[in-house]
N, C-alpha and C positions, 0 to 999 in steps of 0.2 A: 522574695517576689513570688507571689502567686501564679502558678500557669495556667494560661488562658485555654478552656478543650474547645475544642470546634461541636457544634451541635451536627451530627448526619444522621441523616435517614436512608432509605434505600429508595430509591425510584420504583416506581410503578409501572412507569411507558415509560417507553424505551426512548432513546435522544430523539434518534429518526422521525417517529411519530409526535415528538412535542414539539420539531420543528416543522411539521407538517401543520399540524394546530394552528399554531401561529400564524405562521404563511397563510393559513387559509384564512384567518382572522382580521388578519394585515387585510385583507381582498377583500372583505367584505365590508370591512371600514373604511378603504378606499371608492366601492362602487357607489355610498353616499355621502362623499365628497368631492365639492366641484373641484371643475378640473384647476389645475395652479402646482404649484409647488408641493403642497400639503400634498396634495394625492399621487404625485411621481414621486415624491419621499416615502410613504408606504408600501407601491408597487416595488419599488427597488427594493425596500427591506426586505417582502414578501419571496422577491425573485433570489438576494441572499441567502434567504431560510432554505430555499431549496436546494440552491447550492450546496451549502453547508451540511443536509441531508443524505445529499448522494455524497459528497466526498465522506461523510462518516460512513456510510452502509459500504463503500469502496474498500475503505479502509478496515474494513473488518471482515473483507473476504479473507478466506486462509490462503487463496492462493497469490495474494498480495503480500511481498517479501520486502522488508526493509532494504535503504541502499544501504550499500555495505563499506 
């Protein structure tokens, strides 16, 4: 059986900033769509992304210590 390798690269921008991206992307594609479903399902993703953002940048201070 042949093994299958995973194709990687190395990123460029950092997580932080791609989830900034997005988030800001998400916003902009939501300010030209009416209002309904469609555009509170964006916003919420957008408001995710940020989340997601800061709990990474949190998570990689050094004085943030695993539980133990």
């Amino acid at each position: 059986m042949e093994k299958k390798t995973r194709r990687r690269f190395k990123q460029t921008v950092s997580l932080e900033d791609r989830l900034a991206q997005e988030a800001q992307r998400l916003r902009k594609q939501a300010q030209g769509t009416p209002q309904g479903i469609q555009r509170e399902r964006l916003i919420r993703r957008a408001r995710q992304l940020d989340t997601a953002s800061r709990l990474s940048q949190w998570m990689s201070l050094s004085s943030v210590r695993p539980p133990v």
